[in-house]
Structures are given as structure tokens and as C-alpha cells.
N, C-alpha and C positions, 0 to 999 in steps of 0.2 A: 558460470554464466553471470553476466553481469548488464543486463539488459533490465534495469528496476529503473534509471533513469529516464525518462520522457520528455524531451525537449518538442515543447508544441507551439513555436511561435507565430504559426499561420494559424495554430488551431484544430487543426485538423485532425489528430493523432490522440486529441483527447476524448475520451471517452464518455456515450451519452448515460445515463444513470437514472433511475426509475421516475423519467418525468422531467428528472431536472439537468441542465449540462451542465457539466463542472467546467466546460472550457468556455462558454461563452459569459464574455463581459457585460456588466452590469454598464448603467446607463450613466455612471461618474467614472467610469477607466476607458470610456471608448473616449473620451477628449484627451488623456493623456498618454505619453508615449508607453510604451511596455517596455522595461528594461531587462527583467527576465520572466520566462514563466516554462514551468516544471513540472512534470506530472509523476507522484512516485508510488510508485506499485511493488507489492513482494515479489519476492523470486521465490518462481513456483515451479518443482519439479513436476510434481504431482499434479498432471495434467488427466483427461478422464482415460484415456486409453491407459494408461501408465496404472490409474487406479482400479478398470476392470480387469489386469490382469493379476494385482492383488491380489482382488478380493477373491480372483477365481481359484490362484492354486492355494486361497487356503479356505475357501469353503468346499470345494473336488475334496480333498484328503478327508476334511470333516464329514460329509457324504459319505463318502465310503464308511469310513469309522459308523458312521449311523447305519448303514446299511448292513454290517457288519454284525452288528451288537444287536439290529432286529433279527439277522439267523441264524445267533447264539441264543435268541429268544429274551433277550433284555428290552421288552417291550415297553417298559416304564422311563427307561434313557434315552430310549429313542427319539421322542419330543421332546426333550428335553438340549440333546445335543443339536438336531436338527433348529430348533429355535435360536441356539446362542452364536450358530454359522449362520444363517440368517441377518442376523442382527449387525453380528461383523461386521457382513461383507455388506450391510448397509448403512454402517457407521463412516467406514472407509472411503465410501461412494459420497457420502455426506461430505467427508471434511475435503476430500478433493475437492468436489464443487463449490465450497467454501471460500478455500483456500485464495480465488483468485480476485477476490470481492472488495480488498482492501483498496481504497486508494487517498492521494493526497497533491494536491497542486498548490504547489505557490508562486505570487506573483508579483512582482515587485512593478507597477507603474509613478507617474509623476504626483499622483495623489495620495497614495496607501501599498503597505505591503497588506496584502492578504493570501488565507492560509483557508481552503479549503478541503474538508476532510467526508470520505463516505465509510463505513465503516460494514454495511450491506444495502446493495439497490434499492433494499422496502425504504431504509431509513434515509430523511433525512439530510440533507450537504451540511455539517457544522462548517458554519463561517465566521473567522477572526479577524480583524483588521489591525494592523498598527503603524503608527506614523512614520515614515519612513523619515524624516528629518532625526531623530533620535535613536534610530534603527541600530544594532550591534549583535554582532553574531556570537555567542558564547559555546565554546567547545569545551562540555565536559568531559574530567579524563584522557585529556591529551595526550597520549604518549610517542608522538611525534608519524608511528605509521597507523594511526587511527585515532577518535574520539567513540567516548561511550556513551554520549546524548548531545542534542542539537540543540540550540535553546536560542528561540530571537526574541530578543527585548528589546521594547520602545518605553523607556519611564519604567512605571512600574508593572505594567506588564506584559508576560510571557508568555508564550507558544512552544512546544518541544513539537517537532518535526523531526522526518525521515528516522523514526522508531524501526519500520521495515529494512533498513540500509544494513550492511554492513559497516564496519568501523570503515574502513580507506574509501569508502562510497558514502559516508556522511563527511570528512574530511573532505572529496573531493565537491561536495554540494557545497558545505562551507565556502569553501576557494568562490565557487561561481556566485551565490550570491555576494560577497563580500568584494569580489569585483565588478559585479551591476551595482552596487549600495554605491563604489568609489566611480564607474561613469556615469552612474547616474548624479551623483553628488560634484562631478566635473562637469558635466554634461549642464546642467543647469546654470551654475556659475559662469560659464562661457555666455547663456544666453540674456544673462539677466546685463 
């Protein structure tokens, strides 16, 4: 599955976040045009049906085992085992829930790139900005069918983006921003 990319150019696709929108424009990008904007989420298999059925067939066997060992008379393992299936199957339940929390937008208009980051609802949007005049995409570890980090630099500094991608899905994010950077960067030279 390859569904981590989120093309939200009308907006709508992006996601609201505890209070704050990650897809709506602040009041310096709605005068300029939007050349691309991106919304990048992990790929999650572990969705919550996927994790209740986890947790169930391995805290059922543990169960049993508990139940098991109370009428063998080992009354002392019985809380014991029962508390750590428990636990499990509510670690599991956790990190699913977890799981789908991450997110990341970037946006390239006629004023600024910027790189908005959520990392969970309670927290936070970290927001980065950089010039997009001096803009460059850097692909670490290239090896032709993927990169192993994303890195955009303006001057001196930098952003690593699409951490959640796979290699050939950060190469492919590469490609598109670095073709909004070149119409964007034609796109103006035409107008001026």
C-alpha cells in the first residue's frame, strides 16, 4: 500500500488536528499562488480491528493458561500471568492507536516553503519556513531506486522530511517538489 502521499490542493483532504489545521493558510500564503502542497502520513497496517484481533488471540490462550494453572492450584501465578495478558493486549491497542498520529505537510507558495509537522493531536504543529529563492532538494544515499533521507535547504538551513516514506516514495516526493521549485521558478520569470 502506498497511499502515505496526500495531495491537498483544494485543502480538503487535509486533516484537522487538536484545535489547529494543518491545511489551512496562514494570512501571507493566501496572496500567493501554491505551487505544491503535500500531506505525509505513515502507512499503517495496524488499524484498530487488525489490533483487536491481536490482542485477542494472544490474551484467549493466556486466559486459558491462567485459568489453567488456578486448577492445578497455582494460585500465586495466576495474578500474575493474568496481569502481564492484560497489559499486552493493552500495549498493542495503544501503539495501534498511536500509530496513525503522525503527520507532515509541505508547501511550497510564491513566498515560503514551509514544512509543517504534528507528531500527536495534544501537541503542537512544528512550523519551519524557508526561502524558496535558494530552495534545493538534497537526496541522501541515493542509489538510484530510492534515497535514505530527504533534506531541503535554503542557506544554511535545513528540514529532513518524509522520514515516514519509503525509499522510491521519498524519491518520488523529491521528483515533485523539485518540479514545483523549477515552475515555480519559471512561472515567476515569465511574470516579472
Amino acid at each position: 500500500m502506498h497511499n502515505n502521499l496526500i495531495a491537498a490542493r483544494d485543502r480538503l483532504q487535509a486533516p484537522q488536528t487538536g484545535g489547529q489545521d494543518m491545511s489551512r493558510a496562514s494570512s501571507g500564503e493566501e496572496a500567493g499562488h501554491v505551487w505544491l502542497d503535500v500531506f505525509i502520513t505513515p502507512n499503517v497496517s495496524l488499524n484498530n480491528r487488525v489490533a483487536f484481533i491481536l490482542a485477542g488471540s494472544l490474551v484467549l490462550p493466556g486466559a486459558m493458561i491462567c485459568l489453567a494453572t488456578a486448577w492445578m492450584g497455582a494460585w500465586l501465578v495466576t495474578p500474575l500471568v493474568m496481569l502481564s495478558e492484560i497489559a499486552l493486549g493493552g500495549l498493542i491497542l495503544w501503539h495501534a492507536r498511536s500509530l496513525g498520529q503522525y503527520g507532515q505537510r509541505v508547501c511550497l507558495t510564491d513566498a515560503s516553503l514551509f514544512v509543517e509537522t504534528r507528531h500527536r493531536p495534544a501537541d503542537a504543529i512544528e512550523r519551519s519556513e524557508l526561502s524558496p529563492h535558494w530552495l534545493r532538494v538534497d537526496r541522501v544515499n541515493n542509489t538510484g531506486q530510492g534515497c535514505d533521507a530527504l533534506l531541503l535547504r535554503s542557506g544554511p538551513r535545513q528540514i529532513e522530511i518524509g522520514s515516514v516514506l519509503s525509499p522510491p516514495e521519498r524519491t518520488s516526493l523529491a521528483d515533485a517538489i523539485e518540479a514545483a521549485i523549477q515552475k515555480r521558478r519559471s512561472g515567476q520569470s515569465l511574470a516579472a
